[in-house]
N, C-alpha and C positions, 0 to 999 in steps of 0.2 A: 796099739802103736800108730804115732800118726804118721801116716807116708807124704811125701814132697807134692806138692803139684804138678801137674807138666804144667800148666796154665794160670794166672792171674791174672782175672779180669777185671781190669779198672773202668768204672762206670761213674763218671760224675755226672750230676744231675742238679737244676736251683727249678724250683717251679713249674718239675714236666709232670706232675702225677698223673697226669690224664696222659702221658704217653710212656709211661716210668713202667707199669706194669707189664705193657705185651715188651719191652727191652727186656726184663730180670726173666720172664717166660720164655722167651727167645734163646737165654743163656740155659733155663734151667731144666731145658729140655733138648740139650745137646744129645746126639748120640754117643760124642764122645763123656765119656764123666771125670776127669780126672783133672778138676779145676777149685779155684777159688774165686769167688764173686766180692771184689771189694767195690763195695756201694759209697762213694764219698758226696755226701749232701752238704750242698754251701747253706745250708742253716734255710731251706726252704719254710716259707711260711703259707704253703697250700698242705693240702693232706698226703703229701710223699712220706709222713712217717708211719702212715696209716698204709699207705703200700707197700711201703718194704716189711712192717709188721705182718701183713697177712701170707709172706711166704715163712713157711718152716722148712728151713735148708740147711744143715751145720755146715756148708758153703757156704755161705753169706757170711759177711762182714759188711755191716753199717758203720761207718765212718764219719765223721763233722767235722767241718773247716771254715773256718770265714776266708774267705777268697779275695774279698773288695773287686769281685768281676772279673777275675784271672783266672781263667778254667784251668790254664797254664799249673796254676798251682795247688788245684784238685787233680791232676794228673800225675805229678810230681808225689803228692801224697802217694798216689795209688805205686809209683816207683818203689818208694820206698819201703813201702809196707809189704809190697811182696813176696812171695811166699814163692812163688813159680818160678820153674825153670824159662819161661814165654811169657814175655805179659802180652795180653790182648787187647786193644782198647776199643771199647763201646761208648759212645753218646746216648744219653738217654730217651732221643727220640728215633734213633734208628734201631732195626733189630737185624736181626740173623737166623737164618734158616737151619736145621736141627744138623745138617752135615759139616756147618761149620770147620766147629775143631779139629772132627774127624778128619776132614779134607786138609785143611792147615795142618797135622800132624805128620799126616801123611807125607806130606809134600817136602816135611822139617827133615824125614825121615832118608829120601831119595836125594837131596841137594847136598852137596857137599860144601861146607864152613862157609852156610848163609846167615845170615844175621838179623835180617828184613825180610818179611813176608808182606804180601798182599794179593788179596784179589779182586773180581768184577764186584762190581755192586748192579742194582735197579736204582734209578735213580727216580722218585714216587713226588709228583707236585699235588699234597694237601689241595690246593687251591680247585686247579684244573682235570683231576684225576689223571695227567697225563704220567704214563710209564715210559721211560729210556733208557735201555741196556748203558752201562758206563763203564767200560776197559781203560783201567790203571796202568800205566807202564806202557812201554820197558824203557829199562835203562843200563848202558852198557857199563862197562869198566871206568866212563869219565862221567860218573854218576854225579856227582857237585856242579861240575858246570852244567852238564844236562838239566837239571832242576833250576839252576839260578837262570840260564838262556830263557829255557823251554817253559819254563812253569813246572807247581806240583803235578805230580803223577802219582800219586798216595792219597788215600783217606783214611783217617783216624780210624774210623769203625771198621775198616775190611783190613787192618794193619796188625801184626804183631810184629814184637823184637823180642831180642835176645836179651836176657836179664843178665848173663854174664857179660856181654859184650857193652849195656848200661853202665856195670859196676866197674868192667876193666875201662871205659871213658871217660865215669863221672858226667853221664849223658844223662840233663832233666831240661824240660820245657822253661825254656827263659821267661822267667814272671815279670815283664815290661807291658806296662799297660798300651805301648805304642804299635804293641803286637798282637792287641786283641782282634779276635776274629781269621787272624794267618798267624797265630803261635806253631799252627800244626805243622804246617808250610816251611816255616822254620827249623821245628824240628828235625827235618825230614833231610835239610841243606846241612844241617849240625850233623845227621848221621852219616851223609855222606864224606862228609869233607874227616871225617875219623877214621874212615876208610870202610862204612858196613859194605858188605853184598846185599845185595837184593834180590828177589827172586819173585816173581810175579807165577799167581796162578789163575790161569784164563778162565775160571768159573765163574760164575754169580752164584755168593753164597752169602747175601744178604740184601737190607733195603734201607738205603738213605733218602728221610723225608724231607720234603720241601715245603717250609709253611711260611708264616709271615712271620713268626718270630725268631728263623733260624737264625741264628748270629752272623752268618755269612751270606745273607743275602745281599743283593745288591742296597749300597748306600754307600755316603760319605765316607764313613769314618771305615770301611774297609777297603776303599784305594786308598786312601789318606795311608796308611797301617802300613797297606803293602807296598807301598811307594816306600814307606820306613825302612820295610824287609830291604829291601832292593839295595834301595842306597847306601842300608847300611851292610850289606855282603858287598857290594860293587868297590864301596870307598876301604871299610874296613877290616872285612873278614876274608874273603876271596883273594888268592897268591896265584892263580894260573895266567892273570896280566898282570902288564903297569900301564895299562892303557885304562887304566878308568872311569873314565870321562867315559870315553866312546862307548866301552862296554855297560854301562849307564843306562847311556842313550839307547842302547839296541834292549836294556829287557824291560825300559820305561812304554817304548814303542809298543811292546808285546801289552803290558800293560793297559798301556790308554786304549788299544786296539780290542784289547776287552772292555775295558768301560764301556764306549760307543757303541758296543755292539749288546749291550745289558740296558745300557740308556733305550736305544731301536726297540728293543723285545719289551720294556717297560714302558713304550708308546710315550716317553718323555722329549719329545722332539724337539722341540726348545733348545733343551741341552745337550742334545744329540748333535745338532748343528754348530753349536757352538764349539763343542768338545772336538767335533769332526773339522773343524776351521783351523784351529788352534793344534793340532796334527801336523797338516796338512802345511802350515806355515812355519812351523819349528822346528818341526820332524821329518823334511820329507827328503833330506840327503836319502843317497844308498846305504842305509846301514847294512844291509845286512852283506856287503860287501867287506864289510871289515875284518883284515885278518890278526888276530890275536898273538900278544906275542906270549914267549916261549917263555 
């Protein structure tokens, strides 16, 4: 008789075989076991079918999708397909440490009508072999604006939800190409503003890598993106002002004020100057004096 999952793990992956294996390991060496692994492959043309081939797991599920570069809607798949009372979501070049689930279950167990889970990660630079503890959260009772002011406080791979609390929203990653690279980011201001809980656990119970090909590294087209995000919570999705212009202005601020500061650490100084002028000239009311109305 087949029993329910607590767990479904949504792992989509296009072209990580050389990092696909120690993720599906990572999973498949949970302490906890009472999960399903949905493997969604955007039609990789490296040897990821040759990876997923050599685990034998009646866990696993290998899945195919053509995406057109919407991871958004390799996630979505893994939504629906689900099987778990918790979906988990994994990137395929990060992994997670064997207490994982355990820990996350644990925790599902103790909070009362949470909906959102996360916890710490390492945050591991490919590059530089540099390690950096990274604590997620928190975020109180005005969780929507918190996220849209402050920024994300969630990562996809250290993140579960509630699959009832999905199907009672009708809650999936918006497949807008203008949101590639902050779909997650997204997601995360969608579940707030539906009213999840959240519940943060102060562990590190995984590792997000940093290499040159993560989709969210610094570049154009991921301010470009989140300038999208913004604008488009600020002008059209966001109800706790009608000031929004101003309220704009203050998460663009937050914004450019990370570019510049990604430009600096990527020794682009040119455009650091540039970007830092262009602030400084347009932007340098007191926002964050602004009091928001009711």
């Amino acid at each position: 008789m087949m029993t329910t999952p607590f767990f479904t793990v949504v792992l989509p992956t296009y072209n990580h075989a050389h990092f696909l294996g120690e993720a599906i390991e990572s999973v498949l060496n949970q302490v906890y076991t009472n999960f399903e692994l949905l493997i969604i492959d955007n039609y990789s043309i490296d040897n990821t079918d040759q990876v997923i081939a050599s685990f034998s797991d009646h866990r696993i599920r290998a899945l195919k999708i053509h995406n057109n570069g919407v991871i958004a809607a390799s996630r979505n798949m893994g939504i629906i397909e689900a099987k778990g009372e918790w979906i988990a979501f994994l990137d395929s070049d990060d992994i997670w440490y064997s207490n994982k689930l355990l820990e996350v279950s644990k925790a599902i167990q103790s909070a009362s009508d949470v909906d959102v889970l996360c916890h710490n990660e390492l945050f591991i630079n490919e590059n530089s072999g540099r390690k950096t503890k990274h604590k997620h959260g928190p975020i109180n009772s005005s969780a929507y604006r918190i996220l849209l002011i402050d920024g994300n406080k969630l990562s996809t791979s250290s993140s579960v939800i509630s699959n009832k609390f999905v199907k009672n929203t009708n809650l999936f990653f918006r497949e807008n190409k203008n949101l590639i690279t902050v779909e997650d980011y997204d997601f995360w201001l969608f579940c707030a503003k539906k009213g999840a809980k959240f519940y943060f656990i102060d562990e590190i119970l995984g590792e997000y890598r940093m290499h040159s090909s993560n989709a969210s590294q610094i570049s154009e087209i991921y301010y470009k993106n989140l300038n999208f995000l913004i604008k488009d919570h600020c002008f059209k999705i966001q109800e706790f002002t009608i000031q929004k212009q101003e309220l704009y202005e203050i998460v663009s601020v937050r914004v450019n004020l990370s570019y510049i500061k990604q430009l600096f650490r990527k020794r682009k100084y040119s455009k650091f100057l540039l970007e830092t002028c262009k602030l400084l000239l347009f932007k340098s009311q007191p926002l964050f004096h602004f009091t928001f109305g009711s």
